[in-house]
C-alpha positions as CSV (number, residue, x, y, z in Angstrom):
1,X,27.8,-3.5,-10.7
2,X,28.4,-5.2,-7.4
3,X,32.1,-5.5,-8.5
4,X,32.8,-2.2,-9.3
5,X,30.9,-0.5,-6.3
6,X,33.2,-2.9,-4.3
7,X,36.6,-2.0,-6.3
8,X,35.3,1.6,-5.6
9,X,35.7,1.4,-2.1
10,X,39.4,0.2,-2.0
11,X,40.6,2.9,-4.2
12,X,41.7,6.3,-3.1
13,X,38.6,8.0,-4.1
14,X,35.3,6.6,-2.7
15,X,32.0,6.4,-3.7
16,X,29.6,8.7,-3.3
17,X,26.9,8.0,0.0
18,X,24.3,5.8,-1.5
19,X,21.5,8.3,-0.1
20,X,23.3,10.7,-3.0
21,X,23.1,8.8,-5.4
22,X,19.6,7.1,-4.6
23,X,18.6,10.6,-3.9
24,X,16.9,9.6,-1.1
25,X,15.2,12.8,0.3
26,X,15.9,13.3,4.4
27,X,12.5,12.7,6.1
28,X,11.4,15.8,8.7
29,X,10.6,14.9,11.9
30,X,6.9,15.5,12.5
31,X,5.3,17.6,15.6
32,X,3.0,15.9,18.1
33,X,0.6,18.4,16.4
34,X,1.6,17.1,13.2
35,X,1.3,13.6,13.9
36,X,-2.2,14.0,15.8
37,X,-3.7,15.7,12.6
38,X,-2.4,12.9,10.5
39,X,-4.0,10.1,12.6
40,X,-7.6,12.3,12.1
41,X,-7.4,12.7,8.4
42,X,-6.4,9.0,8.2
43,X,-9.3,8.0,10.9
44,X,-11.9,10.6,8.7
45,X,-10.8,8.6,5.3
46,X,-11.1,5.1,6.8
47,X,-14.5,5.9,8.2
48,X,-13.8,6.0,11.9
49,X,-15.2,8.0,14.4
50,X,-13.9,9.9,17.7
51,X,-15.0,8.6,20.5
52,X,-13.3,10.8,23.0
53,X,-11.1,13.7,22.5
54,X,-10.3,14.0,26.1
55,X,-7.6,12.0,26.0
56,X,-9.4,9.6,28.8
């Protein structure tokens, strides 16, 4: 397989991008919003408490 990926990329017609044929999907970028609501849930599921909310 190595090989022929390799041989692939000499020729005239290359390869398809390995995200393509992995089909990766593209992670979105997540919100300050977002991200604050994650780390909640996560703290709520692990047992953790807030101690401040302020910020301070």
């Amino acid at each position: 397989m190595t090989a022929l990926w390799t041989a692939q990329w000499f020729s005239k017609r290359k390869p398809k991008p390995l995200d393509e044929i992995l089909q990766l999907k593209v992670r979105k970028e997540m919100t300050d919003e977002e991200m604050l609501t994650r780390v909640k849930n996560l703290n709520a599921i692990f047992g953790g408490e807030v101690v401040r909310e302020d910020g301070n």
